[in-house]
Residue, then its C-alpha position, 0 to 999 in steps of 0.5 A: x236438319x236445322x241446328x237447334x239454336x236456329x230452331x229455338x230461335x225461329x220458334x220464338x219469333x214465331x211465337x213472339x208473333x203471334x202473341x202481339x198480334x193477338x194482343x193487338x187484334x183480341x185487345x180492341x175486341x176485348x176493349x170494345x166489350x169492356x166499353x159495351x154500354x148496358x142500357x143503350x141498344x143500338x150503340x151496342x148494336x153497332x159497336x158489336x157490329x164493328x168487331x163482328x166480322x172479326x172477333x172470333x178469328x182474332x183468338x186464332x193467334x193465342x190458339x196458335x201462340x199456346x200450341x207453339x209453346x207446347x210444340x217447340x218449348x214442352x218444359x217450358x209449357x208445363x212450368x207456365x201452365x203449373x204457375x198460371x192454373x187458376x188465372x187460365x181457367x178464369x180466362x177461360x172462364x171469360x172467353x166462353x162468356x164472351x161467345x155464349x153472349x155474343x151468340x144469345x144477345x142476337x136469338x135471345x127475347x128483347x127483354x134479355x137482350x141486355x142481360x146477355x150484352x152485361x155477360x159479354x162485358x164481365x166476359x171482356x172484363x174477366x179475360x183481359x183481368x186475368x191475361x194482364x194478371x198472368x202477365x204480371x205474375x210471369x215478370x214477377x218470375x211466378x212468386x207467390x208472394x203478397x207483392x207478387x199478387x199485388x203486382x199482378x193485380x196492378x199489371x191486370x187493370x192496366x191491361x184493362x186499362x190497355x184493351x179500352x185504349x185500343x178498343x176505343x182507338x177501334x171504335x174511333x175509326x170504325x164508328x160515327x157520330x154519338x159513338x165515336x164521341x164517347x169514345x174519343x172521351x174513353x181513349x182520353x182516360x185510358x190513355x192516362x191510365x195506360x201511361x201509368x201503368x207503363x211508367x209503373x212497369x217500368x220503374x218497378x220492373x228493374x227495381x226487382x229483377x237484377x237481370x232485367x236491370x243489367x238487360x237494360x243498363x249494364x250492356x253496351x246495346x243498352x244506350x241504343x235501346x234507352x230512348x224507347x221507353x222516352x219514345x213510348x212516353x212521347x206517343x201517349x202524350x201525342x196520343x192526347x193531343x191528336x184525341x183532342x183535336x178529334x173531339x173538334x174534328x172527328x173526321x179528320x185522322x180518325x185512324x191516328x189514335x188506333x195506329x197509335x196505340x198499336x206503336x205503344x204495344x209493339x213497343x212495351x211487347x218489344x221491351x218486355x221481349x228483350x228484357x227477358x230474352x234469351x229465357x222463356x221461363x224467366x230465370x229458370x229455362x232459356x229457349x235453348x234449354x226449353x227446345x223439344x227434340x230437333x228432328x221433330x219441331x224440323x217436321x213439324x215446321x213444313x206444317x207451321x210454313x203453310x198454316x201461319x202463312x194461310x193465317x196470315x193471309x186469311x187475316x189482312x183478307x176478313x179486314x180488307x173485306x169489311x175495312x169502312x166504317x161500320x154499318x147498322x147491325x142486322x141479323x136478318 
């Protein structure tokens, strides 16, 4: 049987895997449907067509990221879930919206075609809202304070904020023409509004939690971790000028903006991750404490051997499949 700080440890990891990839994968989706335009069909036909053969696979990863936490961290599980109820029923909320309208726009009549795109966008809204909510509810330790709630709806517009960037980053590679235009604009705005919000995060994030701020400034590793958040700061700025260029030559590294904005979130999710690290509950339960019995999550580990492997595999194939830029939309 392995030890149980092995487990703990490896259960994390798998966890921590699986929810940036889902924040890589669901956010451009989720990107793509906030930018979903209301009166233009067929730009909607074909940013819909971009994220079709993907978007519904793509929450397998927070399906698998839930289950991990009530597998391997049962205690843990039950304090987030207390905390978060509200905002996970809205996101909920949110992802059922998404999947009725993304059904119905393609059997409904033409005339609640676009009713049914509205519902996909405020269904796009709504889930990245209430993520980056939880989001800043969890830094905020689950404080019910006026502060805390204030935060939190900062920290949930700058997920918006972050999902745009991405979905535009998608839209970019995948799209042509009027579509990728518009969306070089959009990554442009965004991609401000993103670096605000990390720069905020950042500064206030240290300010309220003395953990963090030892974390970050009271260790021997911290001189070796302080140039990441310059570097995050670097890559937006990058991120400006490779858009700018685009806007005179779209062909040319159309993928840069989206491999960008992928470092960005590899990086904030790696910043959030150690700032917190070793609790899964910030200050209240490490992943040490949080562990279920060990006897148990080593069974249940030949089963997570075979199906995130199967997942994974799964993922990079739908992608190879439809890689290209995107095609007209047709449902017959």
């Amino acid at each position: 049987m392995f030890s149980a700080e092995y487990l703990a440890l490896l259960y994390s990891a798998l966890m921590a895997l699986a929810i940036i990839v889902y924040a890589v994968l669901d956010g451009y989706d989720l990107g793509v449907g906030i930018l979903l335009p209301g009166n233009n069909k067929p730009a909607a036909d074909t940013m819909i067509a971009s994220i079709g053969p993907f978007w519904d696979a793509n929450e397998t990863w927070l399906v698998l990221a839930v289950g991990l936490a009530l597998i391997a961290f049962p205690s843990a599980h039950s304090i987030i879930l207390q905390a978060l109820y509200l905002p996970i029923a809205f996101m909920l909320l949110g992802l059922i919206l998404r999947g009725v309208a993304f059904d119905f726009r393609a059997k409904a009549k033409t005339r609640y075609r676009q009713t049914w795109d509205r519902c996909f966008k405020l269904g796009s809204l709504i889930t990245a809202f209430t993520q980056g909510y939880m989001l800043g509810l969890y830094v905020m330790s689950f404080e019910h304070s006026l502060a805390s709630h204030l935060f939190a709806t900062l920290s949930g517009v700058g997920v918006i904020a972050a999902y745009t960037l991405i979905g535009a980053g998608w839209l970019i590679m995948k799209c042509e023409g009027e579509i990728q235009s518009a969306a070089i604009r959009w990554c442009r705005l965004s991609n401000l509004i993103a670096l605000l919000g990390v720069l905020a995060v950042s500064v206030v994030n240290p300010l309220i939690n003395a953990y963090v701020q030892t974390r970050w400034f009271g260790t021997e590793i911290s001189l070796l971790l302080l140039p990441l958040p310059l570097i995050c700061m670097v890559l937006f700025v990058i991120q400006d000028r490779v858009l700018v260029k685009l806007n005179r030559n779209p062909s040319h590294g159309c993928w840069l903006p989206f491999a960008i904005t992928v470092m960005i979130f590899l990086l904030c999710f790696f910043g959030l991750v150690y700032s917190f690290f070793p609790y899964v509950v910030p200050g209240t339960l490490t992943i040490f404490e949080a562990l279920a019995d060990p006897s148990a999550l080593t069974f249940m580990l030949y089963g997570v051997v075979l199906v995130v492997p199967a997942i994974i595999g799964y993922t990079l194939f739908s992608y190879r499949v439809f890689w290209g830029k995107t095609q007209d939309l047709s449902y017959y």
